[in-house]
Structures are given as structure tokens and as C-alpha cells.
C-alpha positions, -999 to +999 in steps of 0.1 A: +000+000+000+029+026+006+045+017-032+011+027-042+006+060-021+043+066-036+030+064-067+000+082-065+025+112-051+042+112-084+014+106-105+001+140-087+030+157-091+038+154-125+000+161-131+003+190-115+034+203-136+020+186-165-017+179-166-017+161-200+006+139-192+009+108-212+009+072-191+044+073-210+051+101-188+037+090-160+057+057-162+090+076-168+087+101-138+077+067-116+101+044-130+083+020-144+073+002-171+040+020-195+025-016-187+032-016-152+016+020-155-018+012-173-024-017-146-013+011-114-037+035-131-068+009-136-062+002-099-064+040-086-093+046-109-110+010-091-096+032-056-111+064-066-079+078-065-080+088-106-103+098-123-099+089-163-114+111-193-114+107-225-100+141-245-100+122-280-103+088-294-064+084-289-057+111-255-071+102-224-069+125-198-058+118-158-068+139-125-062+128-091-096+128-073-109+145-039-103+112-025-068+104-039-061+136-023-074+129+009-054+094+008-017+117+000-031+137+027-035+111+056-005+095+046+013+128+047-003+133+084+007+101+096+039+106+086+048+131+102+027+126+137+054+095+137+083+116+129+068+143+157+067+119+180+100+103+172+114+136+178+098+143+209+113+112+220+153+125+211+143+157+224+133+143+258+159+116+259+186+139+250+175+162+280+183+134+302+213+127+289+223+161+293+207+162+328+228+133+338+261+146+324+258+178+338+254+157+375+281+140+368+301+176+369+315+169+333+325+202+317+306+205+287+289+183+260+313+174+229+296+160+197+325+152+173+320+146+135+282+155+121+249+149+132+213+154+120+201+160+149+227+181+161+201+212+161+183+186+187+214+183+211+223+219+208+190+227+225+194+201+249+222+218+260+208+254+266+177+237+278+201+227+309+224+261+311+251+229+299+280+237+269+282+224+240+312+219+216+311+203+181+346+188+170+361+174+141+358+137+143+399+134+141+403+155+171+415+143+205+385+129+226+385+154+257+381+133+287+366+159+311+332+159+289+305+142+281+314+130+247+293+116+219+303+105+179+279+121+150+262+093+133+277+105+106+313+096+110+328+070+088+329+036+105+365+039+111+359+075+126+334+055+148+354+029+160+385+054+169+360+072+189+343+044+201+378+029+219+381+067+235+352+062+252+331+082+230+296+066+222+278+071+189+247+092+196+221+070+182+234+041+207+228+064+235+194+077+221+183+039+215+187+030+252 
């Protein structure tokens, strides 16, 4: 069901920058065959998700429907009420982790090499009045903080940090 909500998103897109777009189109911008294509479209019009008309005895004509909107739409929500709450979840986790750092009268909070949610860790930090420090990955693990490894460091930048005592920061969020 998600290949086919994928689908429908492109099928809507490249309607909406091309609205008489050919099912040759349609398979191109989805990657996929114009067989594959016809069948995915017959299916969405069975769904309601497309609606088919005919412009002349060769054109036919595609439009995603209120309800194939409302299907991108929930998906769409879904999506990111999971991802909100996912964050939430960092955020609060993080917080601790600072919490407990700070208790254990390190000095500051040292993320080396890059990090998605760095933004995440860096307000984790002022949240507690707590430092924080980003370093290159190749720089010399600084024992007096609290130290954590980007997750994305190479796995060799991982494992030197690693055997300084520097966990990688989705281990310590996954606990």
C-alpha cells in the first residue's frame, strides 16, 4: 500500500506540472514500465484515487480525485505525527542525557563529527544552562566531557571514537 501511495505522489505531481501527461510520462517520472503504468492506473481509478477522461479517441486524460487527495493527505499526516513523535522522543531523551552529564560535573557536552540532529542536542544543552562543543571527528576525545560520535562519521571515525570512550549518539538515544 505505501508503493502505491508513492505512486499516486508522483502521478500527482507530475500532473500538477504537466496535466496532460501521457501514461508514457507517468511511467518515466515513476520508473516503471508503460504496462506496469496502465495496470497502477486501472487500480487507482478502481480506488477512486483517478479519475480517467477521454479528450479524443487516442488522449485520455488523468486527474487525481478529492479522494486520492485525501489518501496523499493522511498518509502525509501520519507521517509526520510518527516523525513528531520520534522527535519528541530524542528531544526528551537527549535532555536526560544532558541532565545526567551535567550531575556527573563533566564540563561541557562534545559532539565530534556530524549529526542530523545536532540542532536537537544543541537545544538540549541550553535547555540545561550545559556547553556544547562540536569537534572534528579526528580531534582528540576530551576526557573531562561528556562525549558523543555524529552518526555520521565514517565507520572507522566511529570505532577510533568508540575505543576513546566516545559513544555514537544514536546508541545512547536507542537505550
Amino acid at each position: 500500500m505505501n508503493n502505491d501511495v508513492a505512486t499516486l505522489k508522483v502521478i500527482a505531481d507530475t500532473l500538477e506540472n504537466e496535466p496532460m501527461a501521457s501514461q508514457r510520462v507517468l511511467a518515466q517520472n515513476a520508473g516503471m514500465s508503460i504496462g506496469l503504468m496502465n495496470a497502477v492506473l486501472k487500480r487507482f481509478v478502481e480506488r477512486g484515487w483517478i479519475m480517467l477522461t477521454n479528450v479524443n479517441m487516442r488522449k485520455l486524460c488523468y486527474a487525481i480525485t478529492p479522494q486520492g487527495i485525501s489518501e496523499l493527505r493522511e498518509r502525509s499526516q501520519t507521517f509526520a505525527r510518527r516523525t513528531f513523535e520520534i522527535a519528541n522522543k530524542y528531544n526528551d531523551q537527549l535532555c536526560l542525557l544532558v541532565a545526567q552529564a551535567k550531575q556527573d560535573k563533566k564540563s561541557k557536552f562534545i559532539l565530534y563529527g556530524q549529526s542530523y540532529i545536532k540542532f536537537m542536542l544543541v537545544y538540549a544543552c541550553q535547555a540545561q544552562g550545559f556547553a556544547f562543543e562540536e569537534k572534528s571527528a579526528a580531534a582528540a576525545v576530551d576526557k573531562s566531557a561528556f562525549c558523543a560520535a555524529g552518526e555520521l562519521c565514517t565507520p572507522e571515525e566511529l570505532a577510533r571514537l568508540k575505543k576513546h570512550g566516545c559513544p555514537n549518539l544514536l546508541d545512547l538515544l536507542q537505550e
